[in-house]
Jmol script that loads the backbone (N, CA, C; Angstrom):
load data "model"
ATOM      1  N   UNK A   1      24.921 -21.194  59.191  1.00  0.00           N
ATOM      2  CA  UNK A   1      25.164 -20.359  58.048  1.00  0.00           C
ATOM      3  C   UNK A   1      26.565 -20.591  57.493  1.00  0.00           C
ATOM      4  N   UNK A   2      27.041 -20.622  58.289  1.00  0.00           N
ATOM      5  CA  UNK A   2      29.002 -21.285  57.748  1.00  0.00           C
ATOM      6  C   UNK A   2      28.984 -22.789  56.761  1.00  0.00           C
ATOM      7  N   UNK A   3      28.392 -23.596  57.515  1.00  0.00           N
ATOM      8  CA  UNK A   3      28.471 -24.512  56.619  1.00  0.00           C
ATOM      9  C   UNK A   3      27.811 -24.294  55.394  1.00  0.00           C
ATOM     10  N   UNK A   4      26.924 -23.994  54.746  1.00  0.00           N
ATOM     11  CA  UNK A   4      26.582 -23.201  53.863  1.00  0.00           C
ATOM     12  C   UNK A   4      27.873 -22.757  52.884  1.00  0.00           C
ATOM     13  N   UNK A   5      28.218 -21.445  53.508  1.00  0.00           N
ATOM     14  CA  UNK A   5      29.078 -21.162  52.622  1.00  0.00           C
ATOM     15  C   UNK A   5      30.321 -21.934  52.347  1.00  0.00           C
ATOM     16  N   UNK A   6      30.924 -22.752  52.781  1.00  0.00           N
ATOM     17  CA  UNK A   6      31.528 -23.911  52.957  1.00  0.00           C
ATOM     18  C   UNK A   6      31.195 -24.946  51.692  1.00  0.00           C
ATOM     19  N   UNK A   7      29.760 -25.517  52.059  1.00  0.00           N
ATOM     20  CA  UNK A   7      28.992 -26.246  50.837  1.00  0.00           C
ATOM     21  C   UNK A   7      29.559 -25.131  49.204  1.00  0.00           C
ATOM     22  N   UNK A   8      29.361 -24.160  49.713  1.00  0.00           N
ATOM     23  CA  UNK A   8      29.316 -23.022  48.242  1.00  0.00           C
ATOM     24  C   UNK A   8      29.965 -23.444  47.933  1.00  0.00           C
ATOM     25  N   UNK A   9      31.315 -23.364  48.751  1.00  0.00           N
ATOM     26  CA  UNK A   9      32.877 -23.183  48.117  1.00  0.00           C
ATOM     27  C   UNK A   9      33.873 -24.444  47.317  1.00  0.00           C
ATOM     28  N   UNK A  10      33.165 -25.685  48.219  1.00  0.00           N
ATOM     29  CA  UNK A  10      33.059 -26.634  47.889  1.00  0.00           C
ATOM     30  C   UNK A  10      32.488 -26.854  46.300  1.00  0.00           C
ATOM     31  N   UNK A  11      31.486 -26.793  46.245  1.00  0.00           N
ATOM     32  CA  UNK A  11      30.932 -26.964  45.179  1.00  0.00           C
ATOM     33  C   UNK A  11      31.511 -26.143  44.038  1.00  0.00           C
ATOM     34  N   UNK A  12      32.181 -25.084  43.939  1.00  0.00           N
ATOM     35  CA  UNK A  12      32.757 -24.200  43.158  1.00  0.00           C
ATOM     36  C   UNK A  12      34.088 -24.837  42.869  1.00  0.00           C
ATOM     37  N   UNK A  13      34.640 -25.276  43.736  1.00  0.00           N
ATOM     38  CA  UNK A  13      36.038 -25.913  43.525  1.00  0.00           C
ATOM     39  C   UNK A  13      35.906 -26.871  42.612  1.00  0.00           C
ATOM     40  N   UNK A  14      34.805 -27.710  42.955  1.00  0.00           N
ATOM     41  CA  UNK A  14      34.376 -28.820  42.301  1.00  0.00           C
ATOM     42  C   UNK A  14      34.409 -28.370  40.564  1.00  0.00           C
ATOM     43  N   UNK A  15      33.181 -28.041  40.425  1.00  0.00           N
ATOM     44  CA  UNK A  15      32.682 -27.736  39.396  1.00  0.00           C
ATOM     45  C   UNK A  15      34.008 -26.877  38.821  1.00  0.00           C
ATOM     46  N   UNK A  16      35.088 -26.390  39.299  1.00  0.00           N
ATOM     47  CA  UNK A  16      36.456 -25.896  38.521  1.00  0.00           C
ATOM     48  C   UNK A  16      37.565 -26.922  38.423  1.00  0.00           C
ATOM     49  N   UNK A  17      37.391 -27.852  38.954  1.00  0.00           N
ATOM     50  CA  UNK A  17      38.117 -29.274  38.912  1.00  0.00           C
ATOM     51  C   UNK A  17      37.702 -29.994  37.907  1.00  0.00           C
ATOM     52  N   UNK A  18      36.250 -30.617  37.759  1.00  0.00           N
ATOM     53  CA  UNK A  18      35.390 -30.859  36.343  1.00  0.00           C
ATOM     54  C   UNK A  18      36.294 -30.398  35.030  1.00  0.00           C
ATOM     55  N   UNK A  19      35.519 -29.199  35.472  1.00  0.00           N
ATOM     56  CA  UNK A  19      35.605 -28.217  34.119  1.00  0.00           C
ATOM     57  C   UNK A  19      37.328 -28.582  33.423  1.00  0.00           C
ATOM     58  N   UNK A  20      37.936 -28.497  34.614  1.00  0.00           N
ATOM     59  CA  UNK A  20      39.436 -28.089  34.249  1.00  0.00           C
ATOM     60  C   UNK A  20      39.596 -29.959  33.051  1.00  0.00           C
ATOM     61  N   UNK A  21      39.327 -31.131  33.683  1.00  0.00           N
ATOM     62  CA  UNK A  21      39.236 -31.988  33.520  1.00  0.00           C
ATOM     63  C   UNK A  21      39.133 -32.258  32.124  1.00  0.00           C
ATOM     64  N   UNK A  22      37.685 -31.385  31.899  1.00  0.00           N
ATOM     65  CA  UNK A  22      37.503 -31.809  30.849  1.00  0.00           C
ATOM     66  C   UNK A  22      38.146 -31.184  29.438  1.00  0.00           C
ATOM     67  N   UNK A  23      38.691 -30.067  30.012  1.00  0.00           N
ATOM     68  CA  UNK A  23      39.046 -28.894  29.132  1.00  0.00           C
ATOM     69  C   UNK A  23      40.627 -29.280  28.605  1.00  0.00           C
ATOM     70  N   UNK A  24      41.208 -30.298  29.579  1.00  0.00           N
ATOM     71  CA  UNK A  24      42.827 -30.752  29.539  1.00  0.00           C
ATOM     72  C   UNK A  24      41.666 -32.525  28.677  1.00  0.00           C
ATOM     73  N   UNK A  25      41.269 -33.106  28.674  1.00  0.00           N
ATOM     74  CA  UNK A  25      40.779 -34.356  27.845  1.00  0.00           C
ATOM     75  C   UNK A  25      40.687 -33.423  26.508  1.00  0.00           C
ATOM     76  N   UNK A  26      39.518 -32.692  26.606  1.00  0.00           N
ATOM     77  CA  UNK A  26      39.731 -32.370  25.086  1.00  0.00           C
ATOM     78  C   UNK A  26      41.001 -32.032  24.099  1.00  0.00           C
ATOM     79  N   UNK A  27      41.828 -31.207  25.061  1.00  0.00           N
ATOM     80  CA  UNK A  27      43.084 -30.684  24.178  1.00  0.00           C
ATOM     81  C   UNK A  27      43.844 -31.668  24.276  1.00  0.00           C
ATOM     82  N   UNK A  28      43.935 -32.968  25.186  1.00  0.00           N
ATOM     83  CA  UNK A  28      44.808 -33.782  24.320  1.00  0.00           C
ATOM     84  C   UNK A  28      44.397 -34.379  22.985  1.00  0.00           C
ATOM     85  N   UNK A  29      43.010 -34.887  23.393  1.00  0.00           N
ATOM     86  CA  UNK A  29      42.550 -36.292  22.308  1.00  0.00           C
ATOM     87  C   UNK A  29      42.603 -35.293  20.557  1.00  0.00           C
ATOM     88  N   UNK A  30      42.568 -34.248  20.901  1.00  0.00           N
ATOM     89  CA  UNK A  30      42.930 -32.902  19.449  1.00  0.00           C
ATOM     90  C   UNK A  30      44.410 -32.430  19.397  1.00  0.00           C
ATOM     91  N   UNK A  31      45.202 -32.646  20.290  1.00  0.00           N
ATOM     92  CA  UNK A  31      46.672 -32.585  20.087  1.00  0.00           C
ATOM     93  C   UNK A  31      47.393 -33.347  19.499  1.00  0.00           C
ATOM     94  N   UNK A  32      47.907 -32.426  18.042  1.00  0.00           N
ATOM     95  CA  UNK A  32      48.630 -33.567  17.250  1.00  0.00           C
ATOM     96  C   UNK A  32      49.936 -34.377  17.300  1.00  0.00           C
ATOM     97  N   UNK A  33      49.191 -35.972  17.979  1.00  0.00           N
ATOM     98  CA  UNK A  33      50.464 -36.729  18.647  1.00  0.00           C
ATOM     99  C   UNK A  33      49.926 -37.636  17.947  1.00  0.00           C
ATOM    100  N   UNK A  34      50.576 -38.947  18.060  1.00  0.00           N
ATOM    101  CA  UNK A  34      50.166 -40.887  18.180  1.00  0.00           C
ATOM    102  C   UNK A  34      49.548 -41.204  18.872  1.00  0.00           C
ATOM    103  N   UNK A  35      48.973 -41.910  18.285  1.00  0.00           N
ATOM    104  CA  UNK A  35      48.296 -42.859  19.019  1.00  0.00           C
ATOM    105  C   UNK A  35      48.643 -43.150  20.338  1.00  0.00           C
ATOM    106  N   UNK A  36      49.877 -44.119  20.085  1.00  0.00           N
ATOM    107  CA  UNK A  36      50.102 -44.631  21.417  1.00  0.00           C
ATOM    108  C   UNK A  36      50.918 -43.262  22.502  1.00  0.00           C
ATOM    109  N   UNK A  37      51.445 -42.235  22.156  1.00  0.00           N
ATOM    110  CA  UNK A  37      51.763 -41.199  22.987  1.00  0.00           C
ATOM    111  C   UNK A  37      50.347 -40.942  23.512  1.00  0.00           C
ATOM    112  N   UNK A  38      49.667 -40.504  22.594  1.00  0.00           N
ATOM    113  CA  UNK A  38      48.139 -39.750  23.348  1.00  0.00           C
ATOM    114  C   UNK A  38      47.243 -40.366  24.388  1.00  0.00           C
ATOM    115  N   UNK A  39      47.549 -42.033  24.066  1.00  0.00           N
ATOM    116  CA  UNK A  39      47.131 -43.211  25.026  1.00  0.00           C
ATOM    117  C   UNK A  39      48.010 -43.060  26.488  1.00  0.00           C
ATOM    118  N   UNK A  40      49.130 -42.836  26.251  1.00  0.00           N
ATOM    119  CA  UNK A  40      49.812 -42.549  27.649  1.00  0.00           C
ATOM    120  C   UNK A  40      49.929 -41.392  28.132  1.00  0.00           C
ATOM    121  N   UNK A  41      49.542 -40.277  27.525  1.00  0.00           N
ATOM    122  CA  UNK A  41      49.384 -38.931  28.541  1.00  0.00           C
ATOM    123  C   UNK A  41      47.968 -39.186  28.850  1.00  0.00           C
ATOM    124  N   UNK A  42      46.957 -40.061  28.111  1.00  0.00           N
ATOM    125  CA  UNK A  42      45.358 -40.340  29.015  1.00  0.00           C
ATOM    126  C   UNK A  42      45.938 -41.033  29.754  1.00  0.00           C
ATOM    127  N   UNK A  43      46.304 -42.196  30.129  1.00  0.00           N
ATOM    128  CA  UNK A  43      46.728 -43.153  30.997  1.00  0.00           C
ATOM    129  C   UNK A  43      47.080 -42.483  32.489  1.00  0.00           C
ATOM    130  N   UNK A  44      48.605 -41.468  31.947  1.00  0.00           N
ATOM    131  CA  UNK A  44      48.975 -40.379  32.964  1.00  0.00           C
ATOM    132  C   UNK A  44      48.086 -38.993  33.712  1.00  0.00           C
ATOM    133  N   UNK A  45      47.137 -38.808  32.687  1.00  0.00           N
ATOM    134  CA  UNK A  45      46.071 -37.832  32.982  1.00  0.00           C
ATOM    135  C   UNK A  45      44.821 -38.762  34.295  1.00  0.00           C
ATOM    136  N   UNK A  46      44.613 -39.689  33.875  1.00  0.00           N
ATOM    137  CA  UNK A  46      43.459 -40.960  34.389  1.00  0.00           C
ATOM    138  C   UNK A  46      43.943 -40.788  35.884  1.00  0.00           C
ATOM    139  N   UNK A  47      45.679 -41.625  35.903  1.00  0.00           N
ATOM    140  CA  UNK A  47      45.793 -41.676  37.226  1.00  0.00           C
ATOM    141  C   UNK A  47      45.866 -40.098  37.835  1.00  0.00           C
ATOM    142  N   UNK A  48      46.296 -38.794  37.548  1.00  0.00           N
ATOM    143  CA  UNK A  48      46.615 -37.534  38.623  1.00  0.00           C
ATOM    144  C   UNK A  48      44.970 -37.496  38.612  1.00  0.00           C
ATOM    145  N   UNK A  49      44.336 -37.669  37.759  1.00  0.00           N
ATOM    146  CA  UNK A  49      42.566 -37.570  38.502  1.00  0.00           C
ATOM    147  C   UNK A  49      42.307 -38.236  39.537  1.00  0.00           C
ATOM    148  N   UNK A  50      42.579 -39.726  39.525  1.00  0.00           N
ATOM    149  CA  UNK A  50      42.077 -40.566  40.640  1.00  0.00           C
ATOM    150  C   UNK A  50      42.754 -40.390  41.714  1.00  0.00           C
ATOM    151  N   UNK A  51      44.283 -39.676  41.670  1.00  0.00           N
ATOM    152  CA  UNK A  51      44.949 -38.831  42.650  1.00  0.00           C
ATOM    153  C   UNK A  51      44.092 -37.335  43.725  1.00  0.00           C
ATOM    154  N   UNK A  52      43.544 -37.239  42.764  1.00  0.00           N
ATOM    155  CA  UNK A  52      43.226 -35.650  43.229  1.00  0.00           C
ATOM    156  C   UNK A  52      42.159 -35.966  43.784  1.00  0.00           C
ATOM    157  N   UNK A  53      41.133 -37.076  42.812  1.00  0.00           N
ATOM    158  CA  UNK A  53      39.791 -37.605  43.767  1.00  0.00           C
ATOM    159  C   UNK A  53      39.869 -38.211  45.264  1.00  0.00           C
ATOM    160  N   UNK A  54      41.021 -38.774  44.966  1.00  0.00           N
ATOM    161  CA  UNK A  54      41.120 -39.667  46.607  1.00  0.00           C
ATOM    162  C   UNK A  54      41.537 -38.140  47.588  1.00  0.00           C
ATOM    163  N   UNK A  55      42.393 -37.551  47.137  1.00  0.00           N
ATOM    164  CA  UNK A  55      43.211 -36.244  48.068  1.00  0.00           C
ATOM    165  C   UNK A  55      41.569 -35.604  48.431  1.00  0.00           C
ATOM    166  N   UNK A  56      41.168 -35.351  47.426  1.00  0.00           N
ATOM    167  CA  UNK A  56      39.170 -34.584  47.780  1.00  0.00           C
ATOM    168  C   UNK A  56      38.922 -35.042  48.929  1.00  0.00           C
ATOM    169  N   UNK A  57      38.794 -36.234  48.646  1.00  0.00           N
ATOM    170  CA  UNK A  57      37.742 -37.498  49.335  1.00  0.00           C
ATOM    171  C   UNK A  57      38.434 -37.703  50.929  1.00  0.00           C
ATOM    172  N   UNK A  58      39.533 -37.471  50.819  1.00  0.00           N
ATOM    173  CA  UNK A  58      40.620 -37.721  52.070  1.00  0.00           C
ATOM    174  C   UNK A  58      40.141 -36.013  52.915  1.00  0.00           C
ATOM    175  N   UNK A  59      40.012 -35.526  51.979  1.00  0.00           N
ATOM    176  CA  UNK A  59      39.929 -33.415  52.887  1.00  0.00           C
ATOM    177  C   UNK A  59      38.489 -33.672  52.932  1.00  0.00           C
ATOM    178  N   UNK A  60      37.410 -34.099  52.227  1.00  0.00           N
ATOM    179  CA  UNK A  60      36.148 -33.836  53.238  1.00  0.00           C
ATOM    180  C   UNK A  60      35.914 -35.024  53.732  1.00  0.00           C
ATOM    181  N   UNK A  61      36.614 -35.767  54.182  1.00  0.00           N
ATOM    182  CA  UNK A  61      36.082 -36.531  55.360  1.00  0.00           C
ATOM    183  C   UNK A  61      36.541 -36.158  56.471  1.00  0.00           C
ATOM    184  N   UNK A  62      37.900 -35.458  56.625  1.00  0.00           N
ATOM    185  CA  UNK A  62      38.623 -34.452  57.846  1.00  0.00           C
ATOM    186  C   UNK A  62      37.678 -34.026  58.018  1.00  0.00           C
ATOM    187  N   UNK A  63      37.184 -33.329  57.167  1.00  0.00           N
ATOM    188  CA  UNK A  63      36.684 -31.625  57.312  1.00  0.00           C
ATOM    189  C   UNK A  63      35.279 -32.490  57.856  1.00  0.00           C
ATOM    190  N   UNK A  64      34.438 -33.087  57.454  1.00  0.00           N
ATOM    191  CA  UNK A  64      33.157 -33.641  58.043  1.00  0.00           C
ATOM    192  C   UNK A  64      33.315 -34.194  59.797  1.00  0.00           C
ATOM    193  N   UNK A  65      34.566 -35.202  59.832  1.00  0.00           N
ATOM    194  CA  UNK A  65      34.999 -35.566  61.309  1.00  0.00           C
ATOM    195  C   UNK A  65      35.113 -34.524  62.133  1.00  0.00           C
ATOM    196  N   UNK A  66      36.060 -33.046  61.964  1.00  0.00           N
ATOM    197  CA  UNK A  66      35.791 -31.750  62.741  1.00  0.00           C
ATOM    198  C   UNK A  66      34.240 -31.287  62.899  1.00  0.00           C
ATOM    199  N   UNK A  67      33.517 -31.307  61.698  1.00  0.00           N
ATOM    200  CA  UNK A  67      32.408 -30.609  61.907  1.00  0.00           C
ATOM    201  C   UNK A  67      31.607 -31.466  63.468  1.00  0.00           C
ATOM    202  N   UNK A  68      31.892 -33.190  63.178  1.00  0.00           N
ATOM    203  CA  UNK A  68      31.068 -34.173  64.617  1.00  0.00           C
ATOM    204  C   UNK A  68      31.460 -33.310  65.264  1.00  0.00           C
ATOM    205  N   UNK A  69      32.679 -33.460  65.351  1.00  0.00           N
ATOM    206  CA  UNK A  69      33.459 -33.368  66.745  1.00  0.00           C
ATOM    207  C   UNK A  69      33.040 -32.213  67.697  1.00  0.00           C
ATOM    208  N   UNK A  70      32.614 -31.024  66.379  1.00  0.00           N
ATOM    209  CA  UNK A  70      31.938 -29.932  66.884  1.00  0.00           C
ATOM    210  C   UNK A  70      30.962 -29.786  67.810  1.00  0.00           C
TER     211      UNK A  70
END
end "model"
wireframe off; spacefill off
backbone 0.3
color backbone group
């Protein structure tokens, strides 16, 4: 039953990580800048995503290795 709610919580984080994602893409590509500025806060936005994906990806594989170990 724990893992369960676990899965929940997971999935909630998620789906508020998404969301957040997409909600910071829209207000730049509509924020009135240049071209090439707006190209480098995506650029800078691109990489803290693929940051945060690997940091994810790095916490549930811990978190899965404890659950074996269990």
């Amino acid at each position: 039953m724990g893992n369960d709610n676990n899965s929940s919580k997971n999935s909630i984080f998620l789906a508020f990580v998404l969301g957040s994602l997409v909600g910071m893409t829209i207000g730049m590509l509509y924020a009135p800048k240049s071209g090439k500025e707006t190209r480098k806060n995506i650029k800078k936005f691109s990489d803290e995503v693929k940051d945060t994906i690997s940091n994810l990806s790095d916490d549930l594989k811990d978190a899965s290795s404890k659950l074996c170990e269990k």
